[in-house]
C-alpha positions as CSV (number, residue, x, y, z in Angstrom):
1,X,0.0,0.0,0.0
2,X,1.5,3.3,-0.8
3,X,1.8,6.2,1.5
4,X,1.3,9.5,0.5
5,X,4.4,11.7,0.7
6,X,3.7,15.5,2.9
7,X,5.0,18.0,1.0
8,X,6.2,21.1,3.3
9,X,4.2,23.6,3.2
10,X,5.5,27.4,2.5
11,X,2.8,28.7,4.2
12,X,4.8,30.0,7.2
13,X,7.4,31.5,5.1
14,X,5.2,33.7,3.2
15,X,3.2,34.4,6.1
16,X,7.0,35.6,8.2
17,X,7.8,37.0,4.8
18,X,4.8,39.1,4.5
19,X,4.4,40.2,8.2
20,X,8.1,41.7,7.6
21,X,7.2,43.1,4.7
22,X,4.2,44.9,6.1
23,X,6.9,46.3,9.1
24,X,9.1,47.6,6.5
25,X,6.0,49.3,5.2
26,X,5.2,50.8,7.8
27,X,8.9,51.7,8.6
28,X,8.9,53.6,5.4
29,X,5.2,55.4,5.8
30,X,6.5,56.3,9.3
31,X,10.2,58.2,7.8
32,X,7.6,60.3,5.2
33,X,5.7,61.0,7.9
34,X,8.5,62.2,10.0
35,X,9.8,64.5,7.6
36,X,6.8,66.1,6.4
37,X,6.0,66.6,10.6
38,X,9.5,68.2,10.4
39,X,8.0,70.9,7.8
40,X,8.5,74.5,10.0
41,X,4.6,75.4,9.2
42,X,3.9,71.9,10.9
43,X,6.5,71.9,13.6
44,X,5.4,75.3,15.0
45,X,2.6,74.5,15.9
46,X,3.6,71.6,18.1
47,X,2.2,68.8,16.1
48,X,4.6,66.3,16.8
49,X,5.3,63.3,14.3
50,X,3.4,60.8,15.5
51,X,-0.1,63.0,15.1
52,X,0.8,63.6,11.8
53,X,1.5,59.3,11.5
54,X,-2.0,58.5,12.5
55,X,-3.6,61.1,10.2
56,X,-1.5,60.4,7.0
57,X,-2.4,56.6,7.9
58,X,-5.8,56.9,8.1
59,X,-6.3,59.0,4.6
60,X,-3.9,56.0,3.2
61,X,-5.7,53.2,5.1
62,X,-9.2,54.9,3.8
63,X,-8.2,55.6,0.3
64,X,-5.7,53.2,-0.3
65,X,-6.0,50.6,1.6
66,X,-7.0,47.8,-1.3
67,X,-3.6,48.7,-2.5
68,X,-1.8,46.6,0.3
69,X,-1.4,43.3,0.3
70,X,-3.6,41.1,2.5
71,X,-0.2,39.4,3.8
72,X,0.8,42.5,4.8
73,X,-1.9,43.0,8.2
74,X,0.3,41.1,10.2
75,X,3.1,43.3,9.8
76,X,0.4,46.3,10.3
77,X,-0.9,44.6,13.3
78,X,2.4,44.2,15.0
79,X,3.8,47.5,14.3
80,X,0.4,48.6,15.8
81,X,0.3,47.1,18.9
82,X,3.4,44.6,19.8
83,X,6.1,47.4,18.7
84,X,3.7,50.1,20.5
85,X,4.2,48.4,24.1
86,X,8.0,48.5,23.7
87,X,7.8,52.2,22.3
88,X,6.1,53.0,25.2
89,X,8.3,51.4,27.7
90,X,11.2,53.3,26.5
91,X,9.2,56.5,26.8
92,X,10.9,56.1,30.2
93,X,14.3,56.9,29.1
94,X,13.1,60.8,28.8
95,X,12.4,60.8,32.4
96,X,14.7,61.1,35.9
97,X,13.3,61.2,39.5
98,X,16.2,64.0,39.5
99,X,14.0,66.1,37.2
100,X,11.3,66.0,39.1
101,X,12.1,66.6,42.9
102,X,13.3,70.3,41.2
103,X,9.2,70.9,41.4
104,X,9.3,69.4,44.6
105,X,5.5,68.9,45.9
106,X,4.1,71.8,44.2
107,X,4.4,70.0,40.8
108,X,3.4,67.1,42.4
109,X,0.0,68.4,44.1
110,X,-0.5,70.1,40.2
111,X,0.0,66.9,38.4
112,X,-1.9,64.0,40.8
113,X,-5.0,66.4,41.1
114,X,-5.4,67.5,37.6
115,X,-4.7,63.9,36.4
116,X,-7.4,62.4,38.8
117,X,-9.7,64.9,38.0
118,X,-9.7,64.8,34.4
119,X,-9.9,61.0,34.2
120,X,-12.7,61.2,36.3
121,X,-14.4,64.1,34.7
122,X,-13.7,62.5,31.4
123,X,-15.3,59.2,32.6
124,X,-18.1,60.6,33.7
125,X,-19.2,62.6,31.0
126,X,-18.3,60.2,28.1
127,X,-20.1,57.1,29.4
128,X,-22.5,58.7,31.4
129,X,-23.6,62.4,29.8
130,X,-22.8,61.6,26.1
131,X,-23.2,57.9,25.7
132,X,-20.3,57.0,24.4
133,X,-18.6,53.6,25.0
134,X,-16.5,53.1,27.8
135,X,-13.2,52.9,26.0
136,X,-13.3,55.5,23.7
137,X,-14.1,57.9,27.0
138,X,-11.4,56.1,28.5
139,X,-8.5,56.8,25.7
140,X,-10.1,60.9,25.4
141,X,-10.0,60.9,29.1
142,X,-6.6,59.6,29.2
143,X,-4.9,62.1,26.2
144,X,-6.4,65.0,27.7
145,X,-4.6,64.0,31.6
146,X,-1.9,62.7,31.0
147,X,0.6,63.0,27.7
148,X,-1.5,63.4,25.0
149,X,-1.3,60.8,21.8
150,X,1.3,58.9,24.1
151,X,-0.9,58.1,26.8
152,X,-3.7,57.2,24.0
153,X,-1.5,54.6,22.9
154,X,-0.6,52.7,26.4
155,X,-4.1,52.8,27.3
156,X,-5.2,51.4,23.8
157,X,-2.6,48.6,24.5
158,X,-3.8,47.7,27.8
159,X,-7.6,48.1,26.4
160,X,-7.1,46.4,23.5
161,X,-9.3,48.5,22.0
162,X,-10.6,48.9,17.7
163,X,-8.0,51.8,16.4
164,X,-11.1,53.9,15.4
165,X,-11.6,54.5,19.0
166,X,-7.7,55.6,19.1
167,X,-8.0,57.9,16.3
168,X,-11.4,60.0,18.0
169,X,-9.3,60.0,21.1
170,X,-5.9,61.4,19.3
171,X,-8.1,63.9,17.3
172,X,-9.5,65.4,20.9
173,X,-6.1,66.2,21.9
174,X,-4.8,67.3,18.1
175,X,-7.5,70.0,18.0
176,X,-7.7,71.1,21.7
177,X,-4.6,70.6,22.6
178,X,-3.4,73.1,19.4
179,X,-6.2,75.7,20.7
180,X,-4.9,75.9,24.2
181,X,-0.9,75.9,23.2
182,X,-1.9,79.4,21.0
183,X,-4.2,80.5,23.5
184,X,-2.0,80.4,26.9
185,X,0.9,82.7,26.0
186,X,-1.6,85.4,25.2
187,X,-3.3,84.8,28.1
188,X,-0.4,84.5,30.3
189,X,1.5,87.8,28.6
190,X,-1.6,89.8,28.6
191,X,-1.6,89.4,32.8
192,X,-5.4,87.8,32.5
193,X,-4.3,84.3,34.5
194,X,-2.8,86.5,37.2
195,X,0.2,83.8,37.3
196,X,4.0,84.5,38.1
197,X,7.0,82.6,36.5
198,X,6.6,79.2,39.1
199,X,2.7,79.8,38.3
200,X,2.8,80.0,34.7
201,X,4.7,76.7,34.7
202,X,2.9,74.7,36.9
203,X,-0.3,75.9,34.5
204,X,1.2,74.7,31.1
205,X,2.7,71.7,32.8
206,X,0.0,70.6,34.3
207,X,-2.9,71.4,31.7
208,X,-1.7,71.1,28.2
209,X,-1.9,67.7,26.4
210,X,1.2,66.6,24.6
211,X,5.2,67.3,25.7
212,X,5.7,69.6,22.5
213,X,2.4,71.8,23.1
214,X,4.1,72.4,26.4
215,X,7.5,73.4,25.0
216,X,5.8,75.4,22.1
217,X,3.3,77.1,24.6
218,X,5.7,77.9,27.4
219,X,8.6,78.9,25.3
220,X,6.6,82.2,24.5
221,X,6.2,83.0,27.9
222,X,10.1,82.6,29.8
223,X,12.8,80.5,29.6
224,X,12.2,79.6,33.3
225,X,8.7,79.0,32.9
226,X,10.1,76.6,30.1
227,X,11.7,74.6,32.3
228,X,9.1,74.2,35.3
229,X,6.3,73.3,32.6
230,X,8.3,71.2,31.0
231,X,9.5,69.0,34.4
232,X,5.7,69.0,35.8
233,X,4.7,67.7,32.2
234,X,6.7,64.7,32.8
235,X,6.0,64.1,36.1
236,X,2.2,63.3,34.5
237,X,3.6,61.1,31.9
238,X,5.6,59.6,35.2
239,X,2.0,58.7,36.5
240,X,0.9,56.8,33.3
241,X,1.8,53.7,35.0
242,X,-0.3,53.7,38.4
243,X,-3.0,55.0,36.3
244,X,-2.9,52.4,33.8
245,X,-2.4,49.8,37.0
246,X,-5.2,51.6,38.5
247,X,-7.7,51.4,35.6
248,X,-6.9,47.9,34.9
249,X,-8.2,46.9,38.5
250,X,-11.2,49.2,37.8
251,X,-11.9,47.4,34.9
252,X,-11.6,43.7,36.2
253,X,-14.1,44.9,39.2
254,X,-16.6,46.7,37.1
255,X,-17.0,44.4,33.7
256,X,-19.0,45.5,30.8
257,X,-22.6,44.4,30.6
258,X,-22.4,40.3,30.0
259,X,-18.6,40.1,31.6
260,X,-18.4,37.9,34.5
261,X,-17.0,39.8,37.8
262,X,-13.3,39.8,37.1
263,X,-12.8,39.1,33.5
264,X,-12.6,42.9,32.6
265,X,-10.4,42.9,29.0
266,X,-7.8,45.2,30.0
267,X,-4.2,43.5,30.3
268,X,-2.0,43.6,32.3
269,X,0.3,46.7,31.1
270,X,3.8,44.5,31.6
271,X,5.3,47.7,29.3
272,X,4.1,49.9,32.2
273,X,6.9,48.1,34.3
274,X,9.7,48.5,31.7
275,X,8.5,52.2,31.5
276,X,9.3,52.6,35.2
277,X,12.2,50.4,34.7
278,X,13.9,52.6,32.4
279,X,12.8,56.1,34.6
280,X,15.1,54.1,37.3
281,X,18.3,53.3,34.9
282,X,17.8,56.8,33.7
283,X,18.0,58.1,36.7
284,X,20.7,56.5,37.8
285,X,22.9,58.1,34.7
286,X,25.0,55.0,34.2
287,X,23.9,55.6,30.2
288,X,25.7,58.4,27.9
289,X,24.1,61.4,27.4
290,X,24.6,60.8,23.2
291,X,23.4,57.2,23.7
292,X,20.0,58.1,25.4
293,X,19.3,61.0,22.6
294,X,19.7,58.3,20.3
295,X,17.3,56.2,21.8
296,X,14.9,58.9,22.6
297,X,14.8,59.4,18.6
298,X,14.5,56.0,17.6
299,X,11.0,55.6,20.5
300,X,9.8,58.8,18.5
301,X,10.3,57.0,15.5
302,X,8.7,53.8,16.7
303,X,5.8,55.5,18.2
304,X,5.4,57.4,14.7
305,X,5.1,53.8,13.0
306,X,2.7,52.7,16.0
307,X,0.3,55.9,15.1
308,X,0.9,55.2,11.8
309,X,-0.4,51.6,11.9
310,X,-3.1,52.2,14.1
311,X,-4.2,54.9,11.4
312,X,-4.5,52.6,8.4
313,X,-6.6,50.3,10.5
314,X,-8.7,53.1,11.6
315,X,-11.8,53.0,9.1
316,X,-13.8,56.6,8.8
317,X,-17.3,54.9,9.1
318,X,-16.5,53.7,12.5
319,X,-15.3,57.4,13.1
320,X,-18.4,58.9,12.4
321,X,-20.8,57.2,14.9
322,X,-19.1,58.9,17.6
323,X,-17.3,61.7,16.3
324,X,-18.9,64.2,17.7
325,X,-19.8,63.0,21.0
326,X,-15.8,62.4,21.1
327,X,-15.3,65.9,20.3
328,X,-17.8,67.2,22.9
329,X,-15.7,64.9,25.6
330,X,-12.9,66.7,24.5
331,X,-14.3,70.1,24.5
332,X,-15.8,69.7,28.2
333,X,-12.0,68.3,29.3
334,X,-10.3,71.1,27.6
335,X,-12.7,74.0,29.2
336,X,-11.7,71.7,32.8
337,X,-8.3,71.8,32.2
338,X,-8.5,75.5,31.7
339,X,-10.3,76.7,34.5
340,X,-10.3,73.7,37.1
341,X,-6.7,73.7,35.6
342,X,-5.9,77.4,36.9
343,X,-7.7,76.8,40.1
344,X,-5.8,73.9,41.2
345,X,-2.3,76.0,40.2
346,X,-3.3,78.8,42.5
347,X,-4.5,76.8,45.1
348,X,-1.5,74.5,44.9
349,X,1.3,77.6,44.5
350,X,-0.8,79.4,47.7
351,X,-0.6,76.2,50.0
352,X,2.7,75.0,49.5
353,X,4.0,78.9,48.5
């Protein structure tokens, strides 16, 4: 009786070869990308790189997207979600305790209370005033807190979330985020905040949504104010990983409708740890100066491939259901950040001043 012969199948070879090939894709989206974010008319206005990534991904993903090759998702997927965790992790590397002990609690007080507030606020108001799904009010809450489209990805890790709610969450912080960086220096300069140099700082630091709206905003005011804004600002990217361990337990305690007690779907943020990892080795300056600006760059660049991905998997149809109730998250954060923002400064600066 004769036996059949298996013949090996390439299956896995093309699948490896196509998952690589959709990286590389990616890679090369993500280096257009950066150099058109790198455009002065862009850079000015402290749109940093990886907002540009998930809005020229989306328009290709959209328009485009029966032009890439089905082997490719894999490759999309990754860069999308396995390469995002260890982006994110490094994020640490920007970040030394040193840095922020020269706030001391003032910067502290600032940061915890306007990043407890806001999640809660945003909470609140997206699930329970405009209806929108519990994730999608979690990622706006969490842009508008925290560090902008940075603190959108971790949380969209962790969530495991669909990349359209990523992209409404990313366009909150794009669009009020941008107001409020134009906005504060003429506020600010024109003496209608009532804030001195320490104040000032504290303000931007604590209330603006990405690192380079921060730098853009504050630079207009004072060098020093510069600096303080820009150390609080990182202390509330420092607390990204208590709040993501914090949300997670939330979760797991309080499941969706049809989840048993405990089987929330966030994961368990294992980048968060190699985030605070990294904050340590940083701080303990055992790594050269030129070897850390190196790395710094290359995490911008792999977060910029990250957005980019999650862009082309963002699909405008799914955009449009919540849009605007997205938006009017946004708008009711941003209006919080100003004015609860400023009362929490003053308050802060006058107790510990």
């Amino acid at each position: 009786m004769a036996t059949a012969t298996s013949q090996p199948a390439p299956a896995p070879t093309l699948s490896t070869r196509g998952r690589l090939n959709g990286i590389l894709f990616v890679a090369l989206f993500a280096l257009a990308v950066t150099q058109l974010a790198a455009i002065s008319a862009i850079a000015n206005l402290g749109i940093s790189p990886l907002i540009v990534g998930i809005v020229a991904g989306a328009i290709y993903g959209n328009a485009l997207r029966e032009g890439v090759p089905a082997s490719w998702a894999g490759g999309i997927n990754f860069s999308a979600r396995g390469l995002l965790r260890i982006a994110v992790a490094f994020f640490g590397l920007r970040i030394s305790m040193q840095e922020i002990a020269e706030v001391g609690w003032a910067g502290l007080g600032v940061s915890l209370l306007v990043v407890g507030s806001t999640l809660l606020i945003g909470v609140w108001c997206g699930v329970k005033l405009l209806k929108l799904d519990r994730d999608t009010a979690l990622l706006t809450a969490a842009g508008s807190a925290i560090c902008g489209a940075a603190a959108v990805l971790a949380f969209e890790s962790a969530l495991r979330s669909a990349p359209h709610k990523s992209a409404m969450a990313v366009g909150s912080v794009v669009l009020f985020g941008t107001l409020s960086m134009l906005l504060y220096p003429v506020a600010i300069n024109a003496g209608w905040l009532h804030l001195d140099t320490l104040g000032a700082g504290l303000f931007m630091g604590g209330t603006l949504h990405e690192v380079a709206q921060v730098v853009g905003a504050a630079s207009n005011v004072s060098p020093e104010a510069t600096h303080i804004a820009t150390i609080v600002k990182m202390t509330r990217v420092m607390l990204l990983v208590p709040v993501l361990l914090l949300v997670g337990l939330w979760i797991s305690r309080s499941p969706l409708p049809g989840q048993a007690q405990g089987k929330g779907r966030m994961a368990m943020p294992w980048f968060a740890f190699g985030f605070l990892a990294l904050v340590a080795i940083n701080s303990l300056h055992v790594l050269p100066a030129g070897l850390i600006h190196t790395l710094n760059g290359l995490d911008t660049f792999a977060l910029t491939m990250a957005m980019t991905a999650l862009g082309m998997e963002t699909r405008w149809a799914q955009i449009r259901q919540a849009g605007p109730r997205a938006l009017a998250t946004g708008a009711i954060l941003n209006l919080w950040l100003v004015g609860g923002g400023w009362a929490i400064t003053v308050s802060v600066q006058s107790l510990l001043g």
